[in-house]
C-alpha positions in Angstrom: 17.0 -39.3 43.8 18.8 -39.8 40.6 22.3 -39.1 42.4 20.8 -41.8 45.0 20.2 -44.8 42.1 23.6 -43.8 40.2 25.4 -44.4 43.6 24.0 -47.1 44.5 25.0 -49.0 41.3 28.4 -48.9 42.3 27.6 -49.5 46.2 24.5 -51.4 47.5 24.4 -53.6 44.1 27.7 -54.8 44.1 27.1 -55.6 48.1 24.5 -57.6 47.5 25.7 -60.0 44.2 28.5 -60.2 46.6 26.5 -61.4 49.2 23.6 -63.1 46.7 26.1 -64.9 44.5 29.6 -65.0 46.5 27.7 -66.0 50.0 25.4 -67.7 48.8 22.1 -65.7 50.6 18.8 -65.0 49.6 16.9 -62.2 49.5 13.7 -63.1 51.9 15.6 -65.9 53.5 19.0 -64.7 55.5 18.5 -61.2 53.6 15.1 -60.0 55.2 13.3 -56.3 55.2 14.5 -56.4 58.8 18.2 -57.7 58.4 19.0 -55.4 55.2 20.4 -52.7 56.9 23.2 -55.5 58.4 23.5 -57.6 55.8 24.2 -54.8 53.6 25.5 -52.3 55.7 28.5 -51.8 54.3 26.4 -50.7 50.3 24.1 -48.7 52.4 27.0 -46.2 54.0 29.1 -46.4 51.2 26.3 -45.4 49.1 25.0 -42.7 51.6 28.5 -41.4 51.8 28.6 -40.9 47.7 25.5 -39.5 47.6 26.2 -37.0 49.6 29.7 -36.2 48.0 28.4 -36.3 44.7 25.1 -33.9 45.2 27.9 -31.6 46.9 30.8 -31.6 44.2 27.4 -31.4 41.5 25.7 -28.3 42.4 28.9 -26.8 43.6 30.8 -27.4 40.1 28.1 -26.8 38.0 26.0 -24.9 39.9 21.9 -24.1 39.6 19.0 -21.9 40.6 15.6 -21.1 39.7 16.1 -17.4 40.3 17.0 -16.6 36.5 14.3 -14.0 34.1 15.0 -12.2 31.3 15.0 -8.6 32.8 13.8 -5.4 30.8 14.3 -2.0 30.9 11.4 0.7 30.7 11.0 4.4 30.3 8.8 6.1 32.1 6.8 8.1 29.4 6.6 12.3 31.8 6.5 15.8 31.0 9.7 18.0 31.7 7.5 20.5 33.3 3.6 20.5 34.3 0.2 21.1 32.4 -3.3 20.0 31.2 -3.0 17.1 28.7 -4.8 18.9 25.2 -4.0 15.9 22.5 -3.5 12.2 22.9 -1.7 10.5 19.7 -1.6 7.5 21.2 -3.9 4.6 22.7 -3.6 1.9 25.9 -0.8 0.4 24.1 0.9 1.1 20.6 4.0 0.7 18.6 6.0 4.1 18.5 9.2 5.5 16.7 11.3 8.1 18.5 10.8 11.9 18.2 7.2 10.3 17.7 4.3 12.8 19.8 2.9 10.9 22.6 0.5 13.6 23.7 0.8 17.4 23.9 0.3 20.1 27.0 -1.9 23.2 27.0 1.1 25.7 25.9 -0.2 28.9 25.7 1.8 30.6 27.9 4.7 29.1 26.7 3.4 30.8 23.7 2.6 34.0 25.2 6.4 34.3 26.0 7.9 33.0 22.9 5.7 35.9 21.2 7.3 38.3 23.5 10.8 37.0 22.7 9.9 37.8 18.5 8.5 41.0 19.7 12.0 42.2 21.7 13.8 41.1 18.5 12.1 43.2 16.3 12.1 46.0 18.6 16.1 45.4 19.4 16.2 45.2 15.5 14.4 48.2 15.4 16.6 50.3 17.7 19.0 49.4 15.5 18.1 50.8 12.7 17.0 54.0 14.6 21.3 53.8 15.3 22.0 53.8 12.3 20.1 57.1 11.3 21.3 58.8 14.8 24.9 57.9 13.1 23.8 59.2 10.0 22.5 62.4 11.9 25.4 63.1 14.0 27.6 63.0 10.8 25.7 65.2 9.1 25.9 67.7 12.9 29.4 67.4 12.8 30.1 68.7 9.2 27.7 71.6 10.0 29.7 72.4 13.3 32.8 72.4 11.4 31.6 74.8 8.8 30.0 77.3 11.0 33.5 76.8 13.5 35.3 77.3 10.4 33.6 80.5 9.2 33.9 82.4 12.7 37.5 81.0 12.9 38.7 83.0 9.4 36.2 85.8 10.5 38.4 86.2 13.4 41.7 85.6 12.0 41.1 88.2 9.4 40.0 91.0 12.6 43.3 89.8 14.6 45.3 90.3 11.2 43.8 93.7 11.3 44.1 94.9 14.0 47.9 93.8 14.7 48.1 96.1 11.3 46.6 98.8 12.4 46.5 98.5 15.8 42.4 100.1 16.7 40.5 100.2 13.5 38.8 96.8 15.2 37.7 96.9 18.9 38.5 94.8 21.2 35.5 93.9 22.1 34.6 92.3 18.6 37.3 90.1 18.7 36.4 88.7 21.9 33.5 87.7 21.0 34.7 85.8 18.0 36.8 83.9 20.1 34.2 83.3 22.3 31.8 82.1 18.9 34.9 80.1 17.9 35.1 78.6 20.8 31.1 77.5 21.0 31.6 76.1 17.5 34.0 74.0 18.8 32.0 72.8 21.6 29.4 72.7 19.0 31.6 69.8 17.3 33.0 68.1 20.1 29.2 67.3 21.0 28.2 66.3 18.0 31.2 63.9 17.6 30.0 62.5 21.6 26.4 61.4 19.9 28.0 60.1 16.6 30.7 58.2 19.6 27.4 57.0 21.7 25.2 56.0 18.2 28.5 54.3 17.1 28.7 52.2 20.3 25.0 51.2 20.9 25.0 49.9 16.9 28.7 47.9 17.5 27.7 47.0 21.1 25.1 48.0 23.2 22.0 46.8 20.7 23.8 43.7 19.6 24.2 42.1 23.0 20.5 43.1 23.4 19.7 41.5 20.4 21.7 37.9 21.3 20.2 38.4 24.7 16.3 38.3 23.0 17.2 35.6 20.4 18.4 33.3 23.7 15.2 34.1 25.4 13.5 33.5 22.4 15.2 29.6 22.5 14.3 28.9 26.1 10.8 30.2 25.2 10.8 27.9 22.2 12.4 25.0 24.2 9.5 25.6 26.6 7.1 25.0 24.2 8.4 22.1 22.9 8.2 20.6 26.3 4.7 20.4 26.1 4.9 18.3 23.8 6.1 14.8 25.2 7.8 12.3 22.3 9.4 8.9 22.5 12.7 8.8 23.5 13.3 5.8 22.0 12.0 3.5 19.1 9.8 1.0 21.3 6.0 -0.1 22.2 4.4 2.3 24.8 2.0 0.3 27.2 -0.9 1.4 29.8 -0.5 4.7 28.4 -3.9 5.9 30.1 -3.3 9.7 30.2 -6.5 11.5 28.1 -7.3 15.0 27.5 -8.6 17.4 30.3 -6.1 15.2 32.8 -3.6 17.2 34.9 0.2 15.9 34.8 3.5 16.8 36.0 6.6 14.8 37.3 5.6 14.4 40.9 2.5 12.2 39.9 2.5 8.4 38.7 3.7 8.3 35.2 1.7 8.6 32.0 2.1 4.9 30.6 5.8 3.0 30.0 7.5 2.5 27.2 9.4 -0.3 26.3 12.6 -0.1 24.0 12.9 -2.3 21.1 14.7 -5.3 21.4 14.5 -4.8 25.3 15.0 -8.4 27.0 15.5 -10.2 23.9 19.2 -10.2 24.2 20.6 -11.7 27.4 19.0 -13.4 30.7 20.6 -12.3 34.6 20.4 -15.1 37.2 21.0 -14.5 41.1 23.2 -17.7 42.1 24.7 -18.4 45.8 27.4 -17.0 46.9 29.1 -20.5 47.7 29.6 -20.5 44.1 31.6 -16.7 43.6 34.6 -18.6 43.1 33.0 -20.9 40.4 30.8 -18.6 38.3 33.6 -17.2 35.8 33.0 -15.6 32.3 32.7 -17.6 29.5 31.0 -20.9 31.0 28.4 -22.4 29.3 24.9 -23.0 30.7 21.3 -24.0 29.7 18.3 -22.6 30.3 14.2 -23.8 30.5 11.8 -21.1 30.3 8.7 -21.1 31.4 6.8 -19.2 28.9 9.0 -21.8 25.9 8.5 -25.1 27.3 10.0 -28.1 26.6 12.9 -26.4 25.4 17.0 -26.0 26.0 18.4 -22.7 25.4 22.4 -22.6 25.3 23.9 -20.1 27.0 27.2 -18.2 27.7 28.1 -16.5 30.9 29.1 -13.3 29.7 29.9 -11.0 32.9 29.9 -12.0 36.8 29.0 -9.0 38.9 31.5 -8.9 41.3 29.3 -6.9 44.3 26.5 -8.6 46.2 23.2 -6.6 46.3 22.5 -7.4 50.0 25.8 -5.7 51.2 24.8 -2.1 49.7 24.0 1.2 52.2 23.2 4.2 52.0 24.3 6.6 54.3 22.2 8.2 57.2 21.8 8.5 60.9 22.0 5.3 62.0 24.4 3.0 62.1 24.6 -0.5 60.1 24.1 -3.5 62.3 24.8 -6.9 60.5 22.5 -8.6 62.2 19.5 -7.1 59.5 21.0 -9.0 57.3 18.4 -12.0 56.8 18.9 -12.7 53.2 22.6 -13.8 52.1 21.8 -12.1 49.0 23.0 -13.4 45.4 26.0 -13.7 42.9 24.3 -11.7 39.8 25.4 -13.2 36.5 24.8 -12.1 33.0 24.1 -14.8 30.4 23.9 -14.2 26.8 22.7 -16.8 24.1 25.4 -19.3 23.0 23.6 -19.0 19.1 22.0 -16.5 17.3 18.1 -15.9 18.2 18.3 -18.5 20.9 15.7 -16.4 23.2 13.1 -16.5 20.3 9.7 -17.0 21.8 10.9 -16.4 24.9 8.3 -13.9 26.4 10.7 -10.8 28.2 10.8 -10.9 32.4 9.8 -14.4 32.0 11.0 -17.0 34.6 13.6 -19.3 34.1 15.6 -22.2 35.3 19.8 -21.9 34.2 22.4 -24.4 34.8 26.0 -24.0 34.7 28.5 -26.4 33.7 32.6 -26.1 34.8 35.0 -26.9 32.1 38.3 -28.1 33.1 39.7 -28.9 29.6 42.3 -26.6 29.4 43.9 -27.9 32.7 43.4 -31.2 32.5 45.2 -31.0 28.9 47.9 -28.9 30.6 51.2 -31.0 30.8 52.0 -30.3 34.5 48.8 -31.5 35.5 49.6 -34.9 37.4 47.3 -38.2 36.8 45.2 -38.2 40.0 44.5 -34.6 39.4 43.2 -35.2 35.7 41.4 -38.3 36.8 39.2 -35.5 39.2 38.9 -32.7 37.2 37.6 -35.3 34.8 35.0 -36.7 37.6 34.2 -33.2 38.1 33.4 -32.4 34.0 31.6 -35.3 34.1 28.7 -35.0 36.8 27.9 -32.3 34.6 26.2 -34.7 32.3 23.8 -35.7 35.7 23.0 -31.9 36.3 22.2 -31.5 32.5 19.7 -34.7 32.7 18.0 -33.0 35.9 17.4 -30.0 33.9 15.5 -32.1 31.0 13.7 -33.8 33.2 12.4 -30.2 35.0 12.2 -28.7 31.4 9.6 -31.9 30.7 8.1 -31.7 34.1 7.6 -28.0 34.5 4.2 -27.4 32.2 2.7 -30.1 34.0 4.1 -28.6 37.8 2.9 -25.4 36.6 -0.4 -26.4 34.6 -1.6 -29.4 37.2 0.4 -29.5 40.4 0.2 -26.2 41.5 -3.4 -25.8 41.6 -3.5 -23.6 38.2 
């Protein structure tokens, strides 16, 4: 309507003074109800004509839509694992800091088995010590060994001496069977220096790697009990947090409550526009916004990022094939929109619903040298029917409590 009346200034007015003032005819004499179309025929095309021109070039250039919000992300507040709830530390809804408890899982045999992990490390510890003395004790073997080798190995050497002086003052006999008790001795020693060998391995190596293996399963049983107890990932507000003790919960059931981080959706707004406009929408235009839950109010914005895929064009593998033709919906351009001054979403309520305008700014091209006359003349056209784009948003900003409120049966 208001594209209608600014075109007709320049069109059906001028048509009739002409024909009023120039012609000399009056309106309810030769310039009836029923002769208006052919007495001003010419206004009434003409101004059809830039209507339609003008609506097009407006919401092409600087395009709008009401399908804006400022979107939020939430956590879903599960366990890593499945239990009985045993302690709630927090109500239906409640600010919370991270590493904060939400609300704690029966644990005990998560505590059953980190007790057995303490147990194996003392006994592993233990063990060792029982190494130590084996070491101790196989020294202690050895030097006995060598002292009873030693004294039938000179007992011996002084019988062979003996007899290779006076060859039969010692049987035979005798001093085989100190070489046979030498020999024993030495076995004696080579087995005791075996268990010092096998003592000396199971303290360097053997009970060690035991040891590191109890003191990880003592971590995972100690991670596993701090699963049971579910804390806030992130500083936030948790909301319908209706899990209470006695309840049964694990991560294939509906979540416990959500939590929302802090600062979530109060720092830029996404808007879906068509995709008639992909090759207008560019980063850095500026835009304005009227939210419903601030009304009667003009947010500046900034187009901050143009997302450059269209959701409705997205598959997912399987076993059958993709047929176009499923395609109802168009689908959007999403863009990203940012607030052109500092706190400029205050008291806007997060995931509320918005209306956003864009505006194209030629500037830099129209102050460009090479660009010729005619062509600065319509960039300039263009810039400017951003002014009539920017009214229609003031006038929906002042309209859309009472839409909301009276017209749509509230």
């Amino acid at each position: 309507m208001l594209e209608l009346m600014i075109c007709s200034l320049v069109t059906i007015l001028p048509d009739y003074l002409y024909r009023r003032y120039r012609q000399g005819k009056r309106f309810g004499k030769e310039i009836t109800f029923f002769s208006v179309w052919y007495e001003l025929r010419w206004g009434i095309t003409g101004c059809l004509m830039l209507t339609i021109g003008l609506i097009t070039m407006i919401f092409y250039f600087h395009p709008s839509t009401t399908s804006a919000a400022i979107y939020f992300r939430t956590v879903p507040i599960l366990p890593e694992g499945s239990g009985r709830v045993v302690e709630v530390n927090v109500d239906f809804t409640a600010d919370v800091k991270k590493g904060d408890v939400l609300f704690r899982l029966d644990s005990s045999k998560q505590d059953a088995a980190l007790e057995t992990a303490r147990r194996k490390i003392v006994e592993v510890e233990a063990s060792l010590i029982s190494a130590r003395a084996d070491i101790a004790k196989a020294d202690a073997q050895i030097g006995e060994a060598k002292a009873s080798y030693q004294q039938a190995k000179d007992e011996l050497d002084v019988k062979t001496e003996l007899q290779r002086r006076n060859p039969g003052i010692v049987p035979q006999r005798d001093i085989e069977k100190l070489q046979v008790l030498v020999d024993q001795r030495q076995s004696g020693i080579d087995a005791a220096t075996a268990v010092r060998e096998s003592s000396l391995l199971r303290v360097s190596t053997l009970l060690p790697a035991e040891k590191a293996s109890a003191e990880a399963t003592l971590a995972q049983a100690q991670v596993d009990v701090d699963k049971t107890y579910v804390r806030a990932g992130v500083d936030g507000r948790v909301e319908q947090f209706l899990v209470r003790p006695g309840d049964v919960v694990n991560q294939l059931m509906r979540p416990a409550g959500v939590l929302i981080p802090e600062g979530a959706g109060r720092r830029g707004l996404q808007a879906g526009f068509g995709q008639i406009e992909a090759q207008v929408m560019k980063p850095g235009m500026i835009a304005e916004a009227t939210c419903i839950s601030k009304p009667w109010t003009i947010i500046p914005l900034v187009v901050t990022s143009v997302q450059d895929f269209i959701a409705a064009g997205q598959f997912r593998s399987g076993e059958l094939l993709i047929d176009p033709q499923n395609l109802q919906r168009p689908g959007s351009i999403l863009v990203f929109l940012e607030p052109l001054f500092k706190g400029g979403l205050e008291g806007v309520t997060p995931g509320s619903a918005c209306v956003v305008n864009a505006y194209t700014s030629n500037h830099d091209e129209i102050s460009n040298p090479k660009t010729g006359a005619l062509k600065g003349f319509a960039l300039h056209a263009v810039d400017a029917t951003a002014l009539v784009h920017a009214l229609l948003l003031r006038i929906q900003a002042l309209l859309l409590p009472i839409k909301t409120l009276v017209l749509s049966g509230h």
